[in-house]
C-alpha positions as CSV (number, residue, x, y, z in Angstrom):
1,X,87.1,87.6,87.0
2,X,86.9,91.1,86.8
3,X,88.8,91.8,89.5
4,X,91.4,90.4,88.5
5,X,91.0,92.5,84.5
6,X,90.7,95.5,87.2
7,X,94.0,94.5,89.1
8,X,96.4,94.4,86.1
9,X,94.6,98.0,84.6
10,X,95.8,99.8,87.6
11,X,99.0,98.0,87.9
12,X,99.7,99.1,84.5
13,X,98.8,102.5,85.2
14,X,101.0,102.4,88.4
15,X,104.1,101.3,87.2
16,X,103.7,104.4,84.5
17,X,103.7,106.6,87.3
18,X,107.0,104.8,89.0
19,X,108.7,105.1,85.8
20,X,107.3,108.6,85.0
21,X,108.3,109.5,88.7
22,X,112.0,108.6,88.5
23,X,113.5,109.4,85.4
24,X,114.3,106.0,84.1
25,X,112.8,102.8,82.4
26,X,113.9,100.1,84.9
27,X,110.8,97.9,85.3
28,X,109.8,99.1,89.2
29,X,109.5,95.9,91.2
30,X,106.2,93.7,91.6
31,X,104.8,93.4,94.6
32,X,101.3,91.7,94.5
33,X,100.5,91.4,98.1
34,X,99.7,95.4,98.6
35,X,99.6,98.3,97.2
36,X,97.2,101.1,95.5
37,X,96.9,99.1,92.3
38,X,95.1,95.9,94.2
39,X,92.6,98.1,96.5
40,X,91.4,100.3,93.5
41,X,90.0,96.8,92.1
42,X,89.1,95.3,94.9
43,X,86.9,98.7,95.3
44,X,85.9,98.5,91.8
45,X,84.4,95.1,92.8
46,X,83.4,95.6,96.1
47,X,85.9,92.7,97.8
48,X,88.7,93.4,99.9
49,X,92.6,93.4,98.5
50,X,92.5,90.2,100.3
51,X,90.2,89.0,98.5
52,X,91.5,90.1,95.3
53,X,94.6,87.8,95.6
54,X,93.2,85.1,97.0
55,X,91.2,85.2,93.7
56,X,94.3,85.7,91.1
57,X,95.8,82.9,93.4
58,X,92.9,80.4,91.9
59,X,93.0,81.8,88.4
60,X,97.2,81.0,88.3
């Protein structure tokens, strides 16, 4: 699903931020049930965050 291709772009691109934004390379915690990452590709897609991991729920 694209979606889902969508979901793990931004993710990627916000855990570069967390790391950029504190100073270390810890690996930030993973939180699938909200956050920026899963309502940029819902949006993409036009489906809600909901939606979204209902979706990956499926694909897993």
């Amino acid at each position: 699903m694209a979606s889902a291709k969508l979901k793990s772009y931004y993710a990627e691109k916000a855990k570069a931020r967390m790391i950029a934004g504190k100073g270390h390379s810890k690996d930030p915690m993973e939180n699938l049930q909200q956050g920026a990452a899963r309502d940029q590709a819902a949006a993409k897609v036009d489906v809600s965050g909901k939606a979204l991991i209902w979706q990956l729920q499926r694909l897993n």
